[in-house]
VEXMITOR-965311 format. One record per atom (N, C-alpha, C, O): residue in three letters; atom name; residue number from 1; x, y, z. Coordinates in nm, 3 decimals. Example, Ala and Ser with C-alpha at 12.3 -4.5 7.8 and 13.67 -1.06 7.14 Angstrom:
2
NODE    aa   at     i      east     north        up
NODE   ALA    N     1     1.319    -0.569     0.780
NODE   ALA   CA     1     1.230    -0.450     0.780
NODE   ALA    C     1     1.320    -0.330     0.780
NODE   ALA    O     1     1.424    -0.332     0.846
NODE   SER    N     2     1.285    -0.225     0.708
NODE   SER   CA     2     1.367    -0.106     0.714
NODE   SER    C     2     1.290     0.003     0.787
NODE   SER    O     2     1.341     0.114     0.804
***
This chain:
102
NODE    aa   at     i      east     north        up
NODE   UNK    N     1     0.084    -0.117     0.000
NODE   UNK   CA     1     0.000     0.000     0.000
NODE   UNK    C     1     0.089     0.123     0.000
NODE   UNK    O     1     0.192     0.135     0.066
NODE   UNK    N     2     0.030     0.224    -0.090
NODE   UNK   CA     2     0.110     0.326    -0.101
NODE   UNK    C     2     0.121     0.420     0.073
NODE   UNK    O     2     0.011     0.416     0.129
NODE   UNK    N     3     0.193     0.472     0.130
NODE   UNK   CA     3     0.252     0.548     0.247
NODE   UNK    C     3     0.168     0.699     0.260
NODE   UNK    O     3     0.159     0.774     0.358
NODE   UNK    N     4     0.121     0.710     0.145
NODE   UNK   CA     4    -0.021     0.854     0.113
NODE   UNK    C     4    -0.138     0.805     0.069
NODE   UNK    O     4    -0.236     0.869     0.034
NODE   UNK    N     5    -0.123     0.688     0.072
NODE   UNK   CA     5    -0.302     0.653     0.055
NODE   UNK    C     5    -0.399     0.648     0.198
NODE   UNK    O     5    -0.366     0.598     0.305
NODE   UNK    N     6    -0.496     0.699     0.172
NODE   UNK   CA     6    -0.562     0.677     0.317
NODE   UNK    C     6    -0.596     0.517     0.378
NODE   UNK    O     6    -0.579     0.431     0.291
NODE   UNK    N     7    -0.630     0.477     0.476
NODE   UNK   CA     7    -0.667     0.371     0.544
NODE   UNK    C     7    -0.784     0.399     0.587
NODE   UNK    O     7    -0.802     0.483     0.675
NODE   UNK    N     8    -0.884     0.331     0.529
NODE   UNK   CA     8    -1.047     0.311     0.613
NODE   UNK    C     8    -1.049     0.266     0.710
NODE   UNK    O     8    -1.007     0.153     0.733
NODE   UNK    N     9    -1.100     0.342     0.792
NODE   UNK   CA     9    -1.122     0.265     1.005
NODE   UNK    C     9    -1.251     0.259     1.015
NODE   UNK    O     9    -1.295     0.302     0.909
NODE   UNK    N    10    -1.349     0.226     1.096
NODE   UNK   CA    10    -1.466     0.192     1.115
NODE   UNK    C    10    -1.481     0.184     1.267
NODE   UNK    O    10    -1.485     0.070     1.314
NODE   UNK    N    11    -1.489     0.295     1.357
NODE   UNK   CA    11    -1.551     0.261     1.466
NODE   UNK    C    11    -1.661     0.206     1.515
NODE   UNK    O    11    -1.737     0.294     1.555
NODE   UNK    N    12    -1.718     0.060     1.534
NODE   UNK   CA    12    -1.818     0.034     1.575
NODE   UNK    C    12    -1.888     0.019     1.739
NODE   UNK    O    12    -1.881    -0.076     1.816
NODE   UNK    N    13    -1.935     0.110     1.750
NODE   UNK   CA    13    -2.024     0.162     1.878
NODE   UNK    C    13    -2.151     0.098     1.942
NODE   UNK    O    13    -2.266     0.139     1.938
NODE   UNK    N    14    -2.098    -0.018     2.005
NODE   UNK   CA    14    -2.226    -0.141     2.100
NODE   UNK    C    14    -2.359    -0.023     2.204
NODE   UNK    O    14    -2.445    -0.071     2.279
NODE   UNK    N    15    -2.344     0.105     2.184
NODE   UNK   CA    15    -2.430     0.163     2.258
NODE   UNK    C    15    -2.537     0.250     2.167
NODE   UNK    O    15    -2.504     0.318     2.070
NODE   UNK    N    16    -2.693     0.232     2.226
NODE   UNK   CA    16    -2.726     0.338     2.138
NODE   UNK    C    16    -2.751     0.482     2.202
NODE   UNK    O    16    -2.765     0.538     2.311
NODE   UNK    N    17    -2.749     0.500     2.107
NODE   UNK   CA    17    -2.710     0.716     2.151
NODE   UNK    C    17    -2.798     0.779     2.000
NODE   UNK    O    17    -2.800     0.755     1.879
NODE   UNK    N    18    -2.849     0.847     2.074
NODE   UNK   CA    18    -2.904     0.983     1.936
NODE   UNK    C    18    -2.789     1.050     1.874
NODE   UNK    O    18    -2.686     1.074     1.937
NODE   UNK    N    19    -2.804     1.080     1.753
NODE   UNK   CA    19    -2.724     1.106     1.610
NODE   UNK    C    19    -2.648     1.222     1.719
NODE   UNK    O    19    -2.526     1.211     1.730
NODE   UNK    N    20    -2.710     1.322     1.790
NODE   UNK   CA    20    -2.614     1.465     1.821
NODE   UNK    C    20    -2.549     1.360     1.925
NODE   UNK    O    20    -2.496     1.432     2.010
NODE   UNK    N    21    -2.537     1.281     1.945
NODE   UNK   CA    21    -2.435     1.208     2.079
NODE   UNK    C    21    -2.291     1.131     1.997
NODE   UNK    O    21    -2.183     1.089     2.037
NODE   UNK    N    22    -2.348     1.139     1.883
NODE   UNK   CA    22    -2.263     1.045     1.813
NODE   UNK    C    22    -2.181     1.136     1.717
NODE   UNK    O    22    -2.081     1.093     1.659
NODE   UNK    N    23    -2.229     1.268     1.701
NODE   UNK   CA    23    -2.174     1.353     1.657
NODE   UNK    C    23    -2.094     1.404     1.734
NODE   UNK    O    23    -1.988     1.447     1.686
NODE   UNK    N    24    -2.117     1.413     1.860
NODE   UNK   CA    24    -1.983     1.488     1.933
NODE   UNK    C    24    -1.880     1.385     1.990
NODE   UNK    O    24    -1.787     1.430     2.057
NODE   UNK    N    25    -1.888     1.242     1.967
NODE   UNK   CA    25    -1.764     1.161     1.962
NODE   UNK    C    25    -1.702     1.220     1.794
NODE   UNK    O    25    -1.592     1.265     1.763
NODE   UNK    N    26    -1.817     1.197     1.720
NODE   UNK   CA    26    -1.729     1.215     1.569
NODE   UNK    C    26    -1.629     1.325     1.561
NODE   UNK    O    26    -1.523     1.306     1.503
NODE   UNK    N    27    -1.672     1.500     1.646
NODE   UNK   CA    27    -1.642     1.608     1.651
NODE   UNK    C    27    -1.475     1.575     1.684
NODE   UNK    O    27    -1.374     1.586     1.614
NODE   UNK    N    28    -1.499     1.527     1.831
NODE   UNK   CA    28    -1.393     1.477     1.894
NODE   UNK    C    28    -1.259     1.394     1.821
NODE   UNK    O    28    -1.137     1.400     1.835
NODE   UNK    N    29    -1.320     1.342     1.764
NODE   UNK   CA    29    -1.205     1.207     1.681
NODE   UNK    C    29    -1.150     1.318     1.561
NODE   UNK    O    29    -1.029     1.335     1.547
NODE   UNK    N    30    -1.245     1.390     1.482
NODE   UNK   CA    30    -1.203     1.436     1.361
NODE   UNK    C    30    -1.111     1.560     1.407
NODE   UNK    O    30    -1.023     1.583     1.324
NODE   UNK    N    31    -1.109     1.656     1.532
NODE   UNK   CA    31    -1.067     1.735     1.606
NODE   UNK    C    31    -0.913     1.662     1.629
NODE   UNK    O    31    -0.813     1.678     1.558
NODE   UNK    N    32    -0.921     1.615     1.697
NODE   UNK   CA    32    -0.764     1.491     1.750
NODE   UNK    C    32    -0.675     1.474     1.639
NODE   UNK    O    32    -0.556     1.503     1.634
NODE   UNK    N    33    -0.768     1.408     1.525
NODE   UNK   CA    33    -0.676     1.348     1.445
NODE   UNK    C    33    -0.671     1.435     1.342
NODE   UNK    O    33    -0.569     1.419     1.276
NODE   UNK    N    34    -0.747     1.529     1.300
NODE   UNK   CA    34    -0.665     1.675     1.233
NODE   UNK    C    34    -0.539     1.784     1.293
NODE   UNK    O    34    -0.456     1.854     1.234
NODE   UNK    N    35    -0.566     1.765     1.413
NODE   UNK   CA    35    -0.487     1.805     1.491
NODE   UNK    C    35    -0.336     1.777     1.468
NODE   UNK    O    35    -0.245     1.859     1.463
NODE   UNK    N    36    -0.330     1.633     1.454
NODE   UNK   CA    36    -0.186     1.572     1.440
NODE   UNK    C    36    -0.172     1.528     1.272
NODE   UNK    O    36    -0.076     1.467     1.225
NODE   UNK    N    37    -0.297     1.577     1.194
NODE   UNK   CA    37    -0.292     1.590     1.063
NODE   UNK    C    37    -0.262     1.409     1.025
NODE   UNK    O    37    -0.162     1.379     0.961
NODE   UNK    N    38    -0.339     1.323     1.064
NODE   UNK   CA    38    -0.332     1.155     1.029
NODE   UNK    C    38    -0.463     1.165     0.992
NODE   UNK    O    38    -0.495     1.067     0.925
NODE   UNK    N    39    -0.575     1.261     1.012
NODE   UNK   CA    39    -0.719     1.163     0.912
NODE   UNK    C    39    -0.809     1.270     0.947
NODE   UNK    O    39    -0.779     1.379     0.997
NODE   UNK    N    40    -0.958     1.215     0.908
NODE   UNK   CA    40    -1.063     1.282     0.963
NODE   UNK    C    40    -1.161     1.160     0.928
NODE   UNK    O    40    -1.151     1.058     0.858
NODE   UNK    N    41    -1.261     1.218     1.008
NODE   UNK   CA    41    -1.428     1.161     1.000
NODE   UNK    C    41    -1.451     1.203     0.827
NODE   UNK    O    41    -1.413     1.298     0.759
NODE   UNK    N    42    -1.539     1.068     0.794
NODE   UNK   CA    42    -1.586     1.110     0.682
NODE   UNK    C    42    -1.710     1.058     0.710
NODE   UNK    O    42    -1.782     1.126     0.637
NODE   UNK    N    43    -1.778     0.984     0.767
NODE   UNK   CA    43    -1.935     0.938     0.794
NODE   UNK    C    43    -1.958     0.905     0.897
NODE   UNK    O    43    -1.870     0.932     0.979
NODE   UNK    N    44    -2.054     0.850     0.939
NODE   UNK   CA    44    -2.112     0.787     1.037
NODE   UNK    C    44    -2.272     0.726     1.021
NODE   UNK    O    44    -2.337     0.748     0.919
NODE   UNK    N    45    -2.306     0.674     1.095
NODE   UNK   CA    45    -2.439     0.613     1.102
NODE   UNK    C    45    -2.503     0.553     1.277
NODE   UNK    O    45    -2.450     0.539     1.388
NODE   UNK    N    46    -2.628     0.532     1.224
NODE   UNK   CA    46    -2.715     0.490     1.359
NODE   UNK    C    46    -2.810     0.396     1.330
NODE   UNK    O    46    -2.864     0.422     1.223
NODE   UNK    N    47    -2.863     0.272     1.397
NODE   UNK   CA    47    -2.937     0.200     1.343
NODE   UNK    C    47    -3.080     0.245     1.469
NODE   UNK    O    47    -3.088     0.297     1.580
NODE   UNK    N    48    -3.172     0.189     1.368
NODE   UNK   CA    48    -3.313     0.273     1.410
NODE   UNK    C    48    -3.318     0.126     1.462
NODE   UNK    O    48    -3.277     0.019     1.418
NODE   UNK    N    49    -3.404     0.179     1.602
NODE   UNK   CA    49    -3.422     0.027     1.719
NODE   UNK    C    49    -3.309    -0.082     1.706
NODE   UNK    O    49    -3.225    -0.097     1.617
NODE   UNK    N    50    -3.327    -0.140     1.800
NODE   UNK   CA    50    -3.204    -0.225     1.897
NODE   UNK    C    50    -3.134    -0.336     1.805
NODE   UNK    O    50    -3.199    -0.417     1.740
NODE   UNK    N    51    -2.980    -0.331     1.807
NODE   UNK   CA    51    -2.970    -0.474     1.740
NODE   UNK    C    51    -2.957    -0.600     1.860
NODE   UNK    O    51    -2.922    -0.611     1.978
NODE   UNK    N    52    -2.998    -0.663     1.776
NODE   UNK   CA    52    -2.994    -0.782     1.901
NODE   UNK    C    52    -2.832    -0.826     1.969
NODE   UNK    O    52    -2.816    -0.886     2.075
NODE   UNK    N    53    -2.738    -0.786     1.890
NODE   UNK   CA    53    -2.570    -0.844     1.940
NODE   UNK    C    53    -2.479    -0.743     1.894
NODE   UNK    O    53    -2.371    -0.732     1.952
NODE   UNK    N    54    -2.517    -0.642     1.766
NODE   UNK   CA    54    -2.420    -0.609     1.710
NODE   UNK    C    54    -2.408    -0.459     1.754
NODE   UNK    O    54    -2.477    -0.415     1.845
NODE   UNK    N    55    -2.300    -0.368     1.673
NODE   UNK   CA    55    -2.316    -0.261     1.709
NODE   UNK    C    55    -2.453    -0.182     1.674
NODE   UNK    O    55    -2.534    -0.236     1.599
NODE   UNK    N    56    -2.484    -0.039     1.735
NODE   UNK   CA    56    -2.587     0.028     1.738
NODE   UNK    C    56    -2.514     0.149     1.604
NODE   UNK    O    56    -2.601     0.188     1.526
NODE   UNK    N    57    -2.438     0.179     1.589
NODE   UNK   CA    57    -2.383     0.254     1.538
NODE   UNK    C    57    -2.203     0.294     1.467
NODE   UNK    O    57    -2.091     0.251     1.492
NODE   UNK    N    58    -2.251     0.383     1.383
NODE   UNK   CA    58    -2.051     0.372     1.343
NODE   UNK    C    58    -1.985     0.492     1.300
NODE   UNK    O    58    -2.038     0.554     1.207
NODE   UNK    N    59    -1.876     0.537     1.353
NODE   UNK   CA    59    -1.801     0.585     1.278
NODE   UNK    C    59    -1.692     0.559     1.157
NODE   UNK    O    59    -1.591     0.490     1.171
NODE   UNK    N    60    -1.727     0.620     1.051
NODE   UNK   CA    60    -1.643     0.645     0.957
NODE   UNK    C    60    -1.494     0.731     0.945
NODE   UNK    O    60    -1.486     0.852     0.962
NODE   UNK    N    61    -1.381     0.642     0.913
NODE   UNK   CA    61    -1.266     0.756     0.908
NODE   UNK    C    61    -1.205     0.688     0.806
NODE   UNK    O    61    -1.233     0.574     0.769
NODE   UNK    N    62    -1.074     0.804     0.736
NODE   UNK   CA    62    -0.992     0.808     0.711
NODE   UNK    C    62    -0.883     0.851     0.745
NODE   UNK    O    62    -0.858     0.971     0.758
NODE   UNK    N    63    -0.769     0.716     0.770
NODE   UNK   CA    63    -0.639     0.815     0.840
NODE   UNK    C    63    -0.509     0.752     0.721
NODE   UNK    O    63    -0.524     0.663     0.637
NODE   UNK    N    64    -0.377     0.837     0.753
NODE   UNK   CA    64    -0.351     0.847     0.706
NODE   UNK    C    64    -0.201     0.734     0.735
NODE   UNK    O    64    -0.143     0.656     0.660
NODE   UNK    N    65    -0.182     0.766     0.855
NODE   UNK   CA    65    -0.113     0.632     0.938
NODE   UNK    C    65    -0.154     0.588     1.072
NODE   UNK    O    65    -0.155     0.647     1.179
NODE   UNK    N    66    -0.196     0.440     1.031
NODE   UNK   CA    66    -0.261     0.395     1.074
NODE   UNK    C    66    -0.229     0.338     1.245
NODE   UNK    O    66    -0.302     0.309     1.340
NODE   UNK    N    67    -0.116     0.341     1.227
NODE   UNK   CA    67    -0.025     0.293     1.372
NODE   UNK    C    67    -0.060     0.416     1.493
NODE   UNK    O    67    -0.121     0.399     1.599
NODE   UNK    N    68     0.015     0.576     1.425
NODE   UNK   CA    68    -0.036     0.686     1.522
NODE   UNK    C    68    -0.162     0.706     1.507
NODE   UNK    O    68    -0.198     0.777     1.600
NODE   UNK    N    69    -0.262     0.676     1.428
NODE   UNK   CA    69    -0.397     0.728     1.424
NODE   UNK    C    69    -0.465     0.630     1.528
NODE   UNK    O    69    -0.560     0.666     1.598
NODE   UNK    N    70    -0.411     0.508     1.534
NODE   UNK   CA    70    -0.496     0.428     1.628
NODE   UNK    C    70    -0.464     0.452     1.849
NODE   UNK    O    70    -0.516     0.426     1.958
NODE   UNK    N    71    -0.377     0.499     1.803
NODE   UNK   CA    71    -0.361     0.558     1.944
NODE   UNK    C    71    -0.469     0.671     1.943
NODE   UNK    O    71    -0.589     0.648     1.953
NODE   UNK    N    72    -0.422     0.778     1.932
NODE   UNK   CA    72    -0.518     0.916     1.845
NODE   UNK    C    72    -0.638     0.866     1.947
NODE   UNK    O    72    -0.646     0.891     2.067
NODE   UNK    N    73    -0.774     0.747     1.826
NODE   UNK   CA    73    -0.849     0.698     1.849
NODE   UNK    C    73    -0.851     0.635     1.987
NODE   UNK    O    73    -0.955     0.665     2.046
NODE   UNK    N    74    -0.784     0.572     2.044
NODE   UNK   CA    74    -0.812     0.515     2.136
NODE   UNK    C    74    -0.802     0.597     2.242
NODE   UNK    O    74    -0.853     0.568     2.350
NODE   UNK    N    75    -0.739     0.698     2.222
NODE   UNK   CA    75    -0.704     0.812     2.364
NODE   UNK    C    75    -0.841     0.858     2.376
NODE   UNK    O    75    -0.903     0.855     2.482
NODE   UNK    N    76    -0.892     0.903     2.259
NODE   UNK   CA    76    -1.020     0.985     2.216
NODE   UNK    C    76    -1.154     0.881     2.292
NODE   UNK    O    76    -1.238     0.909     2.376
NODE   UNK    N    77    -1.137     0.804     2.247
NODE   UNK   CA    77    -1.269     0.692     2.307
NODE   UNK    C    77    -1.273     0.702     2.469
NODE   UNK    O    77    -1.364     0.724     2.548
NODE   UNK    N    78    -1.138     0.677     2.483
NODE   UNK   CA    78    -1.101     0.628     2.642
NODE   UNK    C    78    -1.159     0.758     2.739
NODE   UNK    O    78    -1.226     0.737     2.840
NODE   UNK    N    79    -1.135     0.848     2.710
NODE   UNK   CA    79    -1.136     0.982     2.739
NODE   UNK    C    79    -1.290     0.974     2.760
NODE   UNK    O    79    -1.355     0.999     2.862
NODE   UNK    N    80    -1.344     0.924     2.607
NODE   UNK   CA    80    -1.509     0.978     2.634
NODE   UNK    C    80    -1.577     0.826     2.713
NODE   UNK    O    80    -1.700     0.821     2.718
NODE   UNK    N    81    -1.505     0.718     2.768
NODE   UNK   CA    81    -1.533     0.640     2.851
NODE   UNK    C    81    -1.631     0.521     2.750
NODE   UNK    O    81    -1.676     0.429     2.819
NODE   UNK    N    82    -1.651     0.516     2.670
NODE   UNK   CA    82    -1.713     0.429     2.557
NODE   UNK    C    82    -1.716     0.285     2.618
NODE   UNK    O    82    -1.636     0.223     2.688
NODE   UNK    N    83    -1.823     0.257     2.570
NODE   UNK   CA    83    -1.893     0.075     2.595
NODE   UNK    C    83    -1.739    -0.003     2.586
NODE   UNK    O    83    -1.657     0.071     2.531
NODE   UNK    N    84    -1.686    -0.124     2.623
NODE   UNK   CA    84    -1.596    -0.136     2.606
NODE   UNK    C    84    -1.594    -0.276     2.511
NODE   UNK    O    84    -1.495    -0.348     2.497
NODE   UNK    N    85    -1.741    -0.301     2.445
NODE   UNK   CA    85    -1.742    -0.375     2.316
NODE   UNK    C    85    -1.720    -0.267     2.216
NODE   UNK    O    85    -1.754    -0.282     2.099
NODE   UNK    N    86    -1.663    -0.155     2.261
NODE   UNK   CA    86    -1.665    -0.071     2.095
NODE   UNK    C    86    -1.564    -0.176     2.039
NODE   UNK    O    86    -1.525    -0.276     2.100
NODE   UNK    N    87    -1.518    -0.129     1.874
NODE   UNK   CA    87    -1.413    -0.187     1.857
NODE   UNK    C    87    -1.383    -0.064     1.700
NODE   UNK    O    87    -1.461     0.005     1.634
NODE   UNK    N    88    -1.218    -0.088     1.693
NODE   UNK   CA    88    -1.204     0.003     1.608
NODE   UNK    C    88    -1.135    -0.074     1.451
NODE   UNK    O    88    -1.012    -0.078     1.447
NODE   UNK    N    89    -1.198    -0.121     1.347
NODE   UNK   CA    89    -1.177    -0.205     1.255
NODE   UNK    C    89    -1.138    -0.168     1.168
NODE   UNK    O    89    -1.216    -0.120     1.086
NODE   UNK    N    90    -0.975    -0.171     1.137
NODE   UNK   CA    90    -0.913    -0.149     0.985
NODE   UNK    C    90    -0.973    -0.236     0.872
NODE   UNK    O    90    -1.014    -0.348     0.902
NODE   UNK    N    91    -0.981    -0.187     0.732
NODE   UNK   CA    91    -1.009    -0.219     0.625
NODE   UNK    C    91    -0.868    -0.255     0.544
NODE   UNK    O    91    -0.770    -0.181     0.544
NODE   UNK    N    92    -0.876    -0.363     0.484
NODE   UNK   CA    92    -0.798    -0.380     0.397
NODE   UNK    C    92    -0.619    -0.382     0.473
NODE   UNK    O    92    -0.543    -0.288     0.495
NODE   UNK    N    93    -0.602    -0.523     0.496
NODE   UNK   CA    93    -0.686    -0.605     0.560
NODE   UNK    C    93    -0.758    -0.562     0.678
NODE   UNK    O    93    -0.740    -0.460     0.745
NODE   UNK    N    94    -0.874    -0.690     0.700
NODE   UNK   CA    94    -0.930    -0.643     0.798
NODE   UNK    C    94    -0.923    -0.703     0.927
NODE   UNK    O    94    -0.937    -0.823     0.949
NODE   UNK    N    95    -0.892    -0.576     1.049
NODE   UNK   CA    95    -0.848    -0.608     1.136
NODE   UNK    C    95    -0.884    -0.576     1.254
NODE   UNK    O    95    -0.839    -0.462     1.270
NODE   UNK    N    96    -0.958    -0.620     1.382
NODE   UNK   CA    96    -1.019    -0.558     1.446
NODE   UNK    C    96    -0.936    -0.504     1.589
NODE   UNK    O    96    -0.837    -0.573     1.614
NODE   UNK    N    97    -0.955    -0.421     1.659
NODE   UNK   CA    97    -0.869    -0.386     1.728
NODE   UNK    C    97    -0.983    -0.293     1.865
NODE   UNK    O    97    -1.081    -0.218     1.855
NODE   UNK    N    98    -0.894    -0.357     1.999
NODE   UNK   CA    98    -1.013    -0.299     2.101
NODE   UNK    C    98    -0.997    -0.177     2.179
NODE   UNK    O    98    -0.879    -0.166     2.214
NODE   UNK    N    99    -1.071    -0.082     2.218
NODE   UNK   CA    99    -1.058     0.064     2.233
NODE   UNK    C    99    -0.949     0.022     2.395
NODE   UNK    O    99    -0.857     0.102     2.409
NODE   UNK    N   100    -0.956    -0.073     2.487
NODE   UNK   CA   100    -0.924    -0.073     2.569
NODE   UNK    C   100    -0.831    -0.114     2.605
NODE   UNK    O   100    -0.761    -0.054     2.686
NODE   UNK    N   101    -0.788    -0.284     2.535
NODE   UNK   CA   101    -0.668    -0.368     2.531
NODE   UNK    C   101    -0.613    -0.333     2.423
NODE   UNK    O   101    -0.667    -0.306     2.315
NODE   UNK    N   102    -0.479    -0.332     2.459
NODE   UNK   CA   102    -0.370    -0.333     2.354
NODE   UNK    C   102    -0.281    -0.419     2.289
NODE   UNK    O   102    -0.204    -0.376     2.204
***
């Protein structure tokens, strides 16, 4: 993989929360990691009523390295105290990784 191509992350979020709750984690993450210039939020989503196991919701990113961006992320989660089934899932390959254990 090219060293300037972005990396797709996928925060998936086991809690449900209304869209403005999920926006100010997104605020947060895209804030952090512009900050240190590795990515930003590019989407997110919310699922309407309960899933039975899976996540309730997700953030969308792009970063740029993926090693410092996943700290970044995990400081950011930890901070906002998050379900601790979140999980934060690289694309390509795919790889899942937990906001809490390292």
């Amino acid at each position: 993989m090219n060293a300037t191509e972005p990396v797709f992350v996928v925060v998936n979020l086991f809690s449900q929360m209304a869209p403005l709750d999920r926006h100010a984690i997104e605020d947060d993450l895209d804030e952090a990691l512009g900050d240190k210039d590795l990515g930003e939020v590019t989407g997110g989503g919310s699922w309407i009523g309960k899933a039975k196991s899976g996540p309730q919701c997700n953030i969308d990113l792009e970063v740029t390295d993926f090693d410092k961006a996943l700290k970044v992320i995990r400081r950011v989660l930890r901070k906002l105290k998050v379900d601790p089934r979140t999980e934060i899932v690289r694309y390509d390959p795919e790889v899942r990784h937990s906001v809490y254990e390292e």
